[in-house]
N, C-alpha and C positions, 0 to 999 in steps of 0.2 A: 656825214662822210660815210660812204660804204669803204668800209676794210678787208682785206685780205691778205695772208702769210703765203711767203711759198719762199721752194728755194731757190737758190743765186741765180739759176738756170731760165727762171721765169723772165721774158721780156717785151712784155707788155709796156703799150706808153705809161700805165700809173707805177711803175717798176720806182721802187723807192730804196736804197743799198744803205743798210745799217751796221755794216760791220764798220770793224777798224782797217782792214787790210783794203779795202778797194772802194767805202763808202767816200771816202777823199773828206774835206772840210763840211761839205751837205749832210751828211751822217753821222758827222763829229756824233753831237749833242746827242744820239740816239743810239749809236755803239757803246759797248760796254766801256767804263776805265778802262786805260790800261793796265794797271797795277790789279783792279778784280778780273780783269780776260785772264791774264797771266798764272794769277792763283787758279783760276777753274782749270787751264791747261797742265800746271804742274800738280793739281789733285786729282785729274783724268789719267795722265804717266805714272801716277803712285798707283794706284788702283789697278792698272792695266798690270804694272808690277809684282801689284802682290796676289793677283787671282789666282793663281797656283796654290797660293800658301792661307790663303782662306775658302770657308766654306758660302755655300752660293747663297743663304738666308745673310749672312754678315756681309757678304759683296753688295747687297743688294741692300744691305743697311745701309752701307758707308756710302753708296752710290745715291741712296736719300738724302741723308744731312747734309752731302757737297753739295747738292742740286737746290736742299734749301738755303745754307751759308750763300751759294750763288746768288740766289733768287733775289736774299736778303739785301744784299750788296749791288747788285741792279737795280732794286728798284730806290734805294737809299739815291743812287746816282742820278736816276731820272727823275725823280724831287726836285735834286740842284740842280740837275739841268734845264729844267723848266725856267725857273730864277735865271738863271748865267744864262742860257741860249735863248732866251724869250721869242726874240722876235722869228726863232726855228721853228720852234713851235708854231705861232701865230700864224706861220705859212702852210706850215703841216697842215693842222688844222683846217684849213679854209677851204681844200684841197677836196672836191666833191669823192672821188674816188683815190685810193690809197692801194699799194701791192706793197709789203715790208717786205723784205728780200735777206738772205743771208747765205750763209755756205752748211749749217746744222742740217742734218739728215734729218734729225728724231725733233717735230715742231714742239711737241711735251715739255722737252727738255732745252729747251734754246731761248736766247732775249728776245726772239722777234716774236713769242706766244705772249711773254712778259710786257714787252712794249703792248701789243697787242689789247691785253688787259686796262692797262693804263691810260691808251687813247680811248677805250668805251669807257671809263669811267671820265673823261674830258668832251661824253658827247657821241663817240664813232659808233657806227653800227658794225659790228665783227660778223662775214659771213663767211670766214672758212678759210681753211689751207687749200691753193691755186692749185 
């Protein structure tokens, strides 16, 4: 499978939507939990919070470890969803070309880079943000 990330705005026939807010049931198994979205959104509002009141080496700490706690927690989810959504997968997969889509500005820092990883490690060939 050739692969590609872009954002939500990309609409290409292989246009593939992996959020929660507009992937609908297709995207279920490939959106983040909803209970880890949720955490990464109220740890994004904490942060936005308190920049004022910390210095830019400790923002840029705390904006690391959430990104990793995130990271950790995504891909813990696409494990079980492999198991629980199998047959998502198996269609995913079979899929000669692939576009993951989402609404993340920063691809570094979002589950469609994440997912991204984890379908070349199932096979895909990853050729870039669209």
């Amino acid at each position: 499978m050739r692969l590609f990330t872009s954002k939500i705005s990309y609409d290409g026939e292989d246009r593939f939507d992996i959020t929660r807010k507009s992937g609908g049931a297709r995207g279920q198994p490939f959106a983040p939990r909803e209970d880890v979205f949720l955490a990464a959104v109220k740890h994004k509002m904490d942060l936005r919070n308190r920049l004022t009141r910390v210095s830019e080496g400790t923002h840029v700490d705390l904006v690391f470890r959430r990104w990793q706690e995130y990271a950790k927690s995504y891909l813990a989810w696409i494990e079980h969803s492999q198991v629980l959504f199998a047959p998502a997968w198996a269609e995913l997969l079979a899929k000669r070309e692939l576009t993951i889509v989402c609404y993340c500005d920063v691809p570094t820092r979002c589950h469609r880079s994440l997912l991204a990883t984890a379908l070349v490690r199932l096979g895909a060939c990853y050729e870039g943000e669209r």
